[in-house]
C-alpha positions, 0 to 999 in steps of 0.5 A: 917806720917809727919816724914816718907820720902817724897812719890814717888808723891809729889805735894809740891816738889818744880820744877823748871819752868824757864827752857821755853820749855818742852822736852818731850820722849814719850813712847807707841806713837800709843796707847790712852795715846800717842795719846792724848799727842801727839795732846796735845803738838800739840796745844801747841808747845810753852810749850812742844817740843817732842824730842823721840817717842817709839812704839810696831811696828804695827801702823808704818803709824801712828807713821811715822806721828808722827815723822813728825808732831813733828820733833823728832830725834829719832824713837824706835820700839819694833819689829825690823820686823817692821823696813823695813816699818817703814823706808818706812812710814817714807821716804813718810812722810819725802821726801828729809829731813833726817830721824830720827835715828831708835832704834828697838829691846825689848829694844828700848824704854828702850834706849829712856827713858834715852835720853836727856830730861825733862820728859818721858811719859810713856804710855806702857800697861803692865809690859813690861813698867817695864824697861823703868820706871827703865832706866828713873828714873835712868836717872834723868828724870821726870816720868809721869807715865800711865803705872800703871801696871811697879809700882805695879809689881816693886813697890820696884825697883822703890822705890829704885830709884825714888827721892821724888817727881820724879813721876808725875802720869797720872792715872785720879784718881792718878792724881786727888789725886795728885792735891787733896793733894797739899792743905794740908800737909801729916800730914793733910791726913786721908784717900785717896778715889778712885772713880770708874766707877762701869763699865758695871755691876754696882749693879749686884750680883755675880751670876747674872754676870755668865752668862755675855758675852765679848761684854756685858764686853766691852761695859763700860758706860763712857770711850773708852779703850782698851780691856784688860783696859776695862775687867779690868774695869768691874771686877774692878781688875783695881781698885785693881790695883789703890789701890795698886798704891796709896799705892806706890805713896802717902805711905798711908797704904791700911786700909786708902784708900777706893774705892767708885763707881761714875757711872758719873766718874766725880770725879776723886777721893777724898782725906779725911783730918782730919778736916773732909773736903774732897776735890775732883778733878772733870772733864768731863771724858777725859784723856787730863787734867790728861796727861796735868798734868803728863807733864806740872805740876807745871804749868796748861795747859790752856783749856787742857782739857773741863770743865763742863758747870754749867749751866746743871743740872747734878746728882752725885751719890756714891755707896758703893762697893760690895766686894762679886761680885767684890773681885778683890780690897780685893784680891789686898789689899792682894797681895800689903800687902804681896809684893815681887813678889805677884803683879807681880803674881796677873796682869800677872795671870789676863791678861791671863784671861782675854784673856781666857774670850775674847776668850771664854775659862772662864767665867766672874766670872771665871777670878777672880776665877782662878786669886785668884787661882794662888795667894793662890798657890804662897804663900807669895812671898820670896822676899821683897825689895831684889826684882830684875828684873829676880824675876819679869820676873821670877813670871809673867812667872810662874803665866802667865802658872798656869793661862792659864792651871787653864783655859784650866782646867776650860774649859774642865770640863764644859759640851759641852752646857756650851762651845758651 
């Protein structure tokens, strides 16, 4: 492993610290990862200077606040409806003073993600954060990466691109395994533990999880999130995910990477060295520390985050995962095992149900069913590190409507009392 190239993450490059102030671009402003970094760089002005903002386009209130607040010159929204309001929040925010420039269309945030700046933030859900990921790595910037889902359907074209060291991850458990690693060698690594949550159906059999509804899946013990996170969360598909993402990141192979359930979600993750210690990285749950890192790393950002107080008692446990109520982690070792467009699949396919769940259309077990489906029917990807954009866009498109008529079936087949 020592002999091997350095890993997209690395927290032994070497970064140059001298140059003051940070410029920072943010994309997805007006989500939970943007909004948190936001208030960050807020209270500290003298570390951190925003200079771009991207969103979506349905918070254009909130998003002409953050223009102001931060001074930035420029604005990218990916709706171009959006515009007209946008412009007018920004005018009552700005009054007389100019306004910053306007980008709208799909491809704004990709255009901000190449502007003049130290690090891009990108906070986008979803693969649509593909592109952006691509644009800033071709750039030259620094990637704090909290759109996990653009490395594991590209994971190739990032590798491609991405020099040693140029990703910084925001994910708290890749962020707490990057801190982990940085008090050994790779050389020294044996395994890479991520923790998880369990969400809301720890210790619960498979067949106890029939029956449970949308607000029983939302409703998650330790963490606020958005809906599709959160249903990620109680499937743990999102662990899957992470597996998959640790294996890009640190290129650790995915038999020495282990999940293991932490209901406390206090420690981030843990990293196995072969001196038989571990070492783990632990905070109160709460995004800021693992943003503050994702921006600011090789420097600390003091009181970023809260710290625990030691002198509360306090209890942490650690369960095995049971892989035959939640197959999502074996099935994403599987699909980052076969690589090509077998990710892509696997999160396109899992979105779509878990929005089918939402709405009633499929059952709790039934997303991870059906998302298993869609992968057996894929088969192994032709593409390997040929991988291009257009096979990404064109496997999403295909496993998103195998998913959705898998589910249409589903509910047509059940009797009426089922889908009442």
């Amino acid at each position: 492993m020592s002999d091997s190239p350095a890993p997209l993450a690395d927290p032994h490059i070497a970064f140059d610290v001298s140059e003051g102030r940070r410029d920072v671009v943010v994309l997805g402003s007006t989500g939970s990862i943007g909004t948190q970094a936001i208030d960050l760089v807020l209270r500290n002005p003298d570390r951190f200077r925003v200079t771009a903002l991207s969103a979506a386009g349905g918070r254009v209130g909130l998003l002409a606040e953050q223009a102001r607040q931060l001074r930035v010159r420029t604005v990218a929204v990916a709706r171009e409806d959006a515009v007209p309001a946008l412009r007018e929040a920004l005018g009552a925010e700005y009054g007389s003073e100019p306004l910053p420039e306007i980008l709208a269309g799909p491809d704004a945030a990709t255009d901000v993600a190449t502007s003049q700046c130290h690090t891009v933030l990108n906070g986008i859900t979803g693969s649509i954060g593909l592109a952006p990921t691509l644009a800033a790595l071709e750039a030259g910037r620094t990637l704090a990466l909290a759109n996990k889902e653009s490395l594991i359907v590209g994971g190739p074209l990032v590798k491609a691109l991405a020099k040693p060291g140029q990703i910084i991850p925001v994910d708290s458990e890749h962020a707490a395994l990057f801190q982990a690693l940085a008090a050994g060698t790779r050389a020294d690594v044996r395994k890479l533990v991520v923790t998880a949550s369990g969400g809301p159906f720890r210790g619960r059999t498979r067949a106890e999880l029939a029956h449970v509804t949308p607000d029983d899946a939302l409703a998650h013990p330790t963490w606020a999130m958005g809906p599709v996170i959160t249903i990620n969360s109680a499937t743990l598909v999102n662990k899957g995910l992470e597996v998959i993402e640790a294996h890009l990141l640190y290129d650790i192979p995915f038999e020495r990477i282990e999940v293991v359930v932490h209901p406390q979600s206090y420690v981030h993750s843990m990293v196995e060295f072969t001196d038989g210690s571990t070492l783990a990285q632990a905070t109160p749950p709460d995004m800021s520390g693992p943003i503050a890192v994702g921006i600011g790393w090789p420097v600390r950002v003091p009181d970023a985050a809260p710290a625990f107080d030691w002198s509360t008692a306090s209890t942490w446990e650690f369960f095995p995962l049971d892989n035959e109520a939640f197959p999502s982690v074996g099935l994403a070792r599987h699909v980052g095992s076969l690589g090509g467009t077998a990710p892509a699949v696997f999160n396109a396919a899992n979105e779509e149900c878990v929005e089918a769940f939402l709405a009633g259309r499929l059952p709790f077990n039934g997303i991870m069913d059906t998302v298993t489906e869609v992968v057996a029917e894929h088969g192994r990807p032709a593409k390997g590190t040929s991988l291009t954009v257009a096979d990404v866009l064109e496997a999403e498109t295909w496993a998103r409507a195998r998913a959705r008529e898998m589910a249409e079936k589903f509910g047509e087949e059940q009797p009426a009392e089922a889908r009442a």
